[in-house]
N, C-alpha and C positions, 0 to 999 in steps of 0.2 A: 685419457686418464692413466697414474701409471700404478703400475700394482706390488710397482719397486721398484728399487733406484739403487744401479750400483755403483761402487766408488772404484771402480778399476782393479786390476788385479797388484797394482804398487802399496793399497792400504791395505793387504791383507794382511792382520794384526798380529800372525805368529801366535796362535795363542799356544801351540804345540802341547800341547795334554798330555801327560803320560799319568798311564796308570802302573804302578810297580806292586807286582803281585811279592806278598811276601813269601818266604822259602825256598824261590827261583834266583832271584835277584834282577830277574828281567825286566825291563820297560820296555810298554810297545806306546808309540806315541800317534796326535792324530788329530783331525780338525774336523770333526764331525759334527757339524751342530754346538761347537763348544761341547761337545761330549767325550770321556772318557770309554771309549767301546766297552770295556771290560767291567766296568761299572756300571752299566746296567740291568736292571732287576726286573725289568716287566715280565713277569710270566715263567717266572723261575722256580722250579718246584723247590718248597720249605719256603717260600716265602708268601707272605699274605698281606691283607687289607687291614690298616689299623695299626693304633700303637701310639706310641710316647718317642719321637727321638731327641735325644738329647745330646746338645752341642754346645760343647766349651769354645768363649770368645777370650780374646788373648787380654781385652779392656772392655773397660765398657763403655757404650754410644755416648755420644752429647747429648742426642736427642731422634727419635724418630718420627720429625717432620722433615721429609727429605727436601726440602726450600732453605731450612735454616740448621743443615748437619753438615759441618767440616773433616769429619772423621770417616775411613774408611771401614772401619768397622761394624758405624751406625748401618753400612749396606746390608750387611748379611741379613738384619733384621727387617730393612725396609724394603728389599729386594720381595719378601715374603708380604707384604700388606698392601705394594701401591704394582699399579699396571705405567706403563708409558703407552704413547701413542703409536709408535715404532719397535722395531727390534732391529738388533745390528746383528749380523750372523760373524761365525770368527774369519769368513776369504771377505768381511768386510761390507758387503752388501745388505740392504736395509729393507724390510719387511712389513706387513701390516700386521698391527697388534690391535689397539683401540680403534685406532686409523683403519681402516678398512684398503683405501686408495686415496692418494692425490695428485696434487697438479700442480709445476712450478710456473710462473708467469717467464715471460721472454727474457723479462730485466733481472731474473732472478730475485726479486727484493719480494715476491708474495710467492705463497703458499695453500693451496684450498684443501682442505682435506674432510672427503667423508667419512662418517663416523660409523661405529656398529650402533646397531639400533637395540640392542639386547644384553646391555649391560646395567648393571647397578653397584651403585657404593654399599659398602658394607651394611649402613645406618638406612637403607630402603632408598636412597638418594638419586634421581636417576641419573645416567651419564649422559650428556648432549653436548651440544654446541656451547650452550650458557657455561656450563662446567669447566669445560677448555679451558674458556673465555678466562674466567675467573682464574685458574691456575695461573696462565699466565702472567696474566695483571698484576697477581698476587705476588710472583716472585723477584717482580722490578720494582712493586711498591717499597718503598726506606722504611715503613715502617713494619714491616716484615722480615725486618733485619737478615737476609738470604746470606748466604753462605755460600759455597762455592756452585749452587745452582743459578749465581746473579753473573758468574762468569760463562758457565754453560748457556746460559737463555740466551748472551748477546749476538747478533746487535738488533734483538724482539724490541719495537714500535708499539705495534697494535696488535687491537683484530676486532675482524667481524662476523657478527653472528647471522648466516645468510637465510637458514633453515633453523631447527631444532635437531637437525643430525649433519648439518655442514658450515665448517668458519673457516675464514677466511684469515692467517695472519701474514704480518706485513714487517717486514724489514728495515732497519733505516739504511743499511746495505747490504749487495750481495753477497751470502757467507755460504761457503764449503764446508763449513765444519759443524753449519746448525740443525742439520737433518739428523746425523750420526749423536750431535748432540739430547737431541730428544729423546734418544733409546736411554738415555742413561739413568741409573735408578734415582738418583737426585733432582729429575725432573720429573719424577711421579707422579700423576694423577691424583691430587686427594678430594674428600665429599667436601665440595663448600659449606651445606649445611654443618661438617665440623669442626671447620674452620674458623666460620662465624660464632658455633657458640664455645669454643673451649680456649678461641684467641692463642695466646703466647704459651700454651697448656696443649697444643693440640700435638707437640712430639708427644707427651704424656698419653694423648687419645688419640693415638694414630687411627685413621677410616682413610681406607684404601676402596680397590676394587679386584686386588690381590688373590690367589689360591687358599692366601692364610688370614683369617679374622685376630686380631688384637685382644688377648683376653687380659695379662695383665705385666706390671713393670715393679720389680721391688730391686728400686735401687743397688746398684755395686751387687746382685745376689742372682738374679735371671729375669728374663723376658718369655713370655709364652706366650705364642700366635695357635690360633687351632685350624683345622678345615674351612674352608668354605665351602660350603656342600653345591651352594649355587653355578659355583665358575664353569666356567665352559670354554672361557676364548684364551686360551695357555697359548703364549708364541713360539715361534718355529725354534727356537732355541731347546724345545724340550720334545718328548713323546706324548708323553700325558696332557692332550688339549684341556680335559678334566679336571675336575675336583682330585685334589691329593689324595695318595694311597693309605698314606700315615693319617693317624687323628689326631696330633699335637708336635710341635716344635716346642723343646725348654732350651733356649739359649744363657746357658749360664756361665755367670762370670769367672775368671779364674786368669789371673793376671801372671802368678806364679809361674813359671815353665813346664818347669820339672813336676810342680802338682799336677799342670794341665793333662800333659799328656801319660802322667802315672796315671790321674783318670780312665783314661781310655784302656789303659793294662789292665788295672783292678775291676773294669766295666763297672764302674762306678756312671763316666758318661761312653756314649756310643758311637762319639766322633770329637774331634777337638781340631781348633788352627792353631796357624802356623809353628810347625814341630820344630825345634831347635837344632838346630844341625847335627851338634850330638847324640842325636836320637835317632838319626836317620837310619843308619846301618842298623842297629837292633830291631827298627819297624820289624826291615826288609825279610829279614831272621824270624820274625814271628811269627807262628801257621795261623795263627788269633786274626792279625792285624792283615790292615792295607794301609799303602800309600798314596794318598791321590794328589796330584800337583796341577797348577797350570802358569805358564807364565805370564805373568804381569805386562801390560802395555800404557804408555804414557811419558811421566815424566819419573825418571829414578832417582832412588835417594842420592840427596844431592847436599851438601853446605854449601848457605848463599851469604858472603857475604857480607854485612852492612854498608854498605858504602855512604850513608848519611854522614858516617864517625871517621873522625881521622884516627890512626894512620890510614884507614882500612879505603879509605879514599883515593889511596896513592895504590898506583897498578904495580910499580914494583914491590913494592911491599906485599900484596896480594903475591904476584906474582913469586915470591920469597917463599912464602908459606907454600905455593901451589907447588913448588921445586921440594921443600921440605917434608911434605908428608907422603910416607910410603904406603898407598891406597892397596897396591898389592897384597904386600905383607898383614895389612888389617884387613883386607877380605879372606885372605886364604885361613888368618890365624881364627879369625872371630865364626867362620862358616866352612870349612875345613872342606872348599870345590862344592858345595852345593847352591854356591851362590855367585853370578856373575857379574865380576868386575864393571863398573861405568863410564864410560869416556867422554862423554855426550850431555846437554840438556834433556834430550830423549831418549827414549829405551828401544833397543833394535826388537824391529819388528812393526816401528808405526813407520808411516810415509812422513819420508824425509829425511831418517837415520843418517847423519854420516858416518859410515862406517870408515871413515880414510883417517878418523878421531883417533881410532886404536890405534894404540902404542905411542899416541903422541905427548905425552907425559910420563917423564921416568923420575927417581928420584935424584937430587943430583943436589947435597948440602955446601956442595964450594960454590955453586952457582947462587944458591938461596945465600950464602953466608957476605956472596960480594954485592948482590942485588944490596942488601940492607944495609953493607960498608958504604956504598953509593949514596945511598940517601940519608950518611950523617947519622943510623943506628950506632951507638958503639958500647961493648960491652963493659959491665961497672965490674967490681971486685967482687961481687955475690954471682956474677956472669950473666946478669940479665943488662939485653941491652938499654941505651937509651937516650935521649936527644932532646935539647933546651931543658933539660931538668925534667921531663916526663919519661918514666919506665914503660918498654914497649909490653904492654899487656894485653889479652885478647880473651875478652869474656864470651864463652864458650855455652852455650843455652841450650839444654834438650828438654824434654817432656818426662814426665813418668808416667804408667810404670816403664821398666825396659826393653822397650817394645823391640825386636828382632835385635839385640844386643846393640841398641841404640848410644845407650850410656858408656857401653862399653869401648866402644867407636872414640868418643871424647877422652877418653880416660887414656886410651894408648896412643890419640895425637897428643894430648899434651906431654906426654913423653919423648914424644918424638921432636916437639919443637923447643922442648927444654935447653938441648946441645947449641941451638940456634940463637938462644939468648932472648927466648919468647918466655916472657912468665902467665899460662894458660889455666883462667878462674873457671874451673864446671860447675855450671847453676843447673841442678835439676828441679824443675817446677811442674806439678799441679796446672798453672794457673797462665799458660800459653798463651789465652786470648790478652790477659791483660799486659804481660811482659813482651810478646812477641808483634802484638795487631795492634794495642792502646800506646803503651811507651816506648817502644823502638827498643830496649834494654838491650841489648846484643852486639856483639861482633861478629860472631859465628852463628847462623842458627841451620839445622836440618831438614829438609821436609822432602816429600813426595807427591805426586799425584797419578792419579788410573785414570787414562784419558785413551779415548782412538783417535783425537786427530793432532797433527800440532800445533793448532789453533791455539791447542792451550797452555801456548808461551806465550800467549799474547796477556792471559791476567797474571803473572809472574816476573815480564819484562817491560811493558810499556808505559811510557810515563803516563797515560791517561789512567790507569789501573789503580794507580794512587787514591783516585777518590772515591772508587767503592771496599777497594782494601788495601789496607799497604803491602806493597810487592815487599817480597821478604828481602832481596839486595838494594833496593832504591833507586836502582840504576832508572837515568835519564839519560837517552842517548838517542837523539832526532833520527841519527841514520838507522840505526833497530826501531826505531817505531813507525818509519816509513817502510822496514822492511815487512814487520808486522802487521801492519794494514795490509799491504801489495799479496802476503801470505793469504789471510782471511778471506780475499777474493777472487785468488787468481783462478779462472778453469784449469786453465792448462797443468800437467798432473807432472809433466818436467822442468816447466817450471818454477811452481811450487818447490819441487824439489830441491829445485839451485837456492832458492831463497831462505827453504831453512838451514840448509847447509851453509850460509854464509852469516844468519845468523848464532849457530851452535858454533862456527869454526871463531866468530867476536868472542861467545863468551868463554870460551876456553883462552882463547889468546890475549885475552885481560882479563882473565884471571876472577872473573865475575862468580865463578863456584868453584868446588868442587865436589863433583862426581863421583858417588862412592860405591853403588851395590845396583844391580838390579834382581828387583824384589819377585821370587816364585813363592806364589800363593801355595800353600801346603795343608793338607788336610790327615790326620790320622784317624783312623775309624775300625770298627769291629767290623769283620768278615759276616758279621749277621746284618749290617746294611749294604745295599745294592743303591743304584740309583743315583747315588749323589754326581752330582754333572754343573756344568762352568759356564757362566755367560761369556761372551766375546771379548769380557775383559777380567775375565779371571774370578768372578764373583760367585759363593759356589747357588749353586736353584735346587730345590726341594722338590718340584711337581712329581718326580718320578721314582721317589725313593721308596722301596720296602725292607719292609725288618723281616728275618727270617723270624719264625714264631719256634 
């Protein structure tokens, strides 16, 4: 039996943590456990047991059933409610949490794993083999409408339940990226007993097996989890195996920036995300404040896209725009060096990076200008181009609120492609699921994901991916989905590597996105909290946090 499974020292995820003490200006950086050394508080005189922390979220959740939440925000909260069966550490290596040990079959397609015997769900629920069972099941069922935990679980079969503390599940093929996937907060552990009775209501009634109990949700305003006095089986990712030191989490909303983190100035709240770049410098300057950071791993923000819609179906024309927009100048202008440039489908630091990507995009308007002379664009006397009687226009689609100056990003491409003779419409909506996943509505749209393997180009690129969600580009293309299968299987750890590398080097060479930031998770907090620390993919964890009193 194995009591961990490691993924080689190529997956190791970079989580690089730095902690920046304010009034030095120093950062010391480090991969401790996902920990920031300097951040923690066990045992630290003026600090004690108990308390209220309160932490600003930048938006707020979809929902906090981690089976059926698209949003990465909904972690921070569900991180604190549900357990996984695994844990990923940040050099990448995979640990027991719920799991105790298992065992892979020869063909790699089963899995056995026993279970702890000394766990319970929030609601008295115990946790066994049937429990598993049922999560699983739960998350491929369609009528549990799953969310990005239905691309995580693939390519989960079955299982079986051998014992009351060992199951068995079962693969329809052998996947590398399904173990590491387990660790992840969106494949959560929940009590089936509340799942059964609170149905399509149970984000609303989260029941976990978490550090933090669910006390209550008041829409757009906070979320409060408190203690669980019970816990005892905390993963290696933290200090405190234990019950938390604090007695309440209040994650409250504050979408605003500039409110958020004047928040944490006025100690109003005691920690707040993602700090504005503008802010960073004056943290640093604060004897008040800290800065906590970790960088992000997966796939980086990115615009994909449409390729359902003409023109945006033609590679030169993609290819046009790809020439046309200065990605530099809008990272350096919008995040002033605190944020790093993209060149890739993935973010350096997962297995596979090419890094041979950088620098392979510059801006270059007489190339973009002749590309679209080529294809019969041509500009009218208002200087927008255009061909058989249709004006070349490109509906541009982000999200609200303006999440990491998301809106802002849109706002200085379409300036930029204005000289080009592109006339560029920004929809900011609300209402994503229905514009972005139900009617295709888009040209251009943004997205990201927090992944460690990159598996997970496979629900973003392959044409089978279509029928649990629409892939945000559309792209169908035989040879990337034979690549992506070949990826999801391969043992071999070089070459995996060749394989994503030649699909990241396709989508840049037709122009299938563009690339624009990768994303470090940032936390601003009062120098009277200790403790706060980072799962392997940037998500921050509460087990260990104290308030100085």
């Amino acid at each position: 039996m194995n009591r961990s499974v490691s993924w080689t020292k190529y997956v190791a995820l970079a989580l690089a943590l730095v902690m920046v003490l304010s009034g030095c200006g120093a950062a010391s950086g480090g991969k401790t456990s996902g920990t920031a050394a300097a951040s923690q508080g066990g045992g630290q005189a003026g600090t004690a047991e108990g308390g209220n922390l309160t932490f600003a979220l930048a938006t707020s959740p979809d929902t906090l059933d981690p089976h059926r939440s698209g949003l990465a925000v909904a972690v921070r909260a569900i991180r604190t409610i549900y357990d996984n069966l695994v844990v990923q550490l940040p050099d990448g290596s995979i640990k027991p949490w719920l799991a105790k040990e298992w065992s892979v079959s020869g063909d790699g397609k089963s899995y056995t794993f026993k279970l702890r015997e000394d766990v319970k769900f929030h609601d008295g629920t115990p946790f066994n083999a049937e429990a598993v069972k049922y999560n699983l099941d739960r998350v491929i069922d369609p009528a549990t409408k799953a969310a990005n935990a239905l691309a995580l679980i693939r390519p989960y079969s079955s299982s079986e339940v051998i014992d009351e503390y060992t199951i068995k599940v079962n693969l329809a093929v052998p996947s590398q990226a399904f173990l590491g996937n387990l660790s992840q907060a969106l494949l959560g552990i929940v009590s089936p007993t509340a799942a059964k009775k609170y149905g399509d209501q149970l984000g609303k009634n989260p029941v976990g097996t978490g550090p933090f109990t669910f006390v209550k949700w008041d829409e757009n305003a906070d979320i409060v989890v408190a203690k669980n006095k019970d816990y005892s089986w905390g993963p290696d990712t933290v200090e405190n195996k234990g019950a938390p030191y604090i007695d309440t989490i209040t994650f409250k909303i504050v979408p605003e920036e500039a409110t958020r983190i004047g928040s944490v100035q006025s100690k109003q709240v005691l920690a707040a995300e993602t700090v504005p770049p503008q802010n960073i410098a004056a943290l640093k300057s604060d004897a008040n404040q800290q800065l906590l950071q970790a960088n992000t791993v997966g796939l980086p923000y990115t615009l994909f896209f449409n390729l359902r819609k003409a023109p945006w179906d033609d590679v030169k024309v993609r290819q046009a725009l790809q020439s046309a927009v200065d990605v530099e100048s809008i990272v350096k202008t919008l995040y002033l060096g605190n944020y790093e440039r993209a060149w890739s489908a993935l973010s350096p630091g997962i297995l596979g990076y090419d890094k041979a990507l950088e620098g392979s995009i510059t801006p270059d308007i007489n190339r973009a200008n002749q590309l679209l002379d080529e294809q019969g664009w041509v500009k009218g006397a208002d200087g927008i181009r255009a061909k058989d009687g249709k004006k070349l226009t490109l509906k541009y689609v982000d999200g609200s609120p303006n999440r990491e100056k998301r809106n802002d990003i849109a706002a200085i491409i379409q300036q930029q492609l204005k000289p080009l003779g592109i006339a560029v419409e920004v929809v900011i909506t609300k209402d994503v699921a229905t514009v972005i996943y139900q009617n295709w509505d888009y040209d251009l749209y943004g997205n990201s994901q927090v992944n460690s393997d990159p598996n997970a180009l496979y629900a973003f690129y392959h044409t089978s991916a279509e029928g649990e969600r629409p892939t945000l580009s559309g792209l169908s293309d035989p040879k990337i989905d034979q690549l992506l299968e070949q990826g999801a299987v391969e043992k071999d750890t070089a070459k995996r590597v060749e394989i994503y590398s030649q699909i990241q080097k396709y989508l840049i060479e037709q122009a299938v996105i563009l690339p624009i930031y990768v994303f470090p998770y940032t936390v601003a907090a009062s120098k009277d909290v200790q403790g706060i620390t980072f799962d392997s993919l940037g998500y921050p964890l509460f087990n260990d946090v104290r308030i100085q009193q």
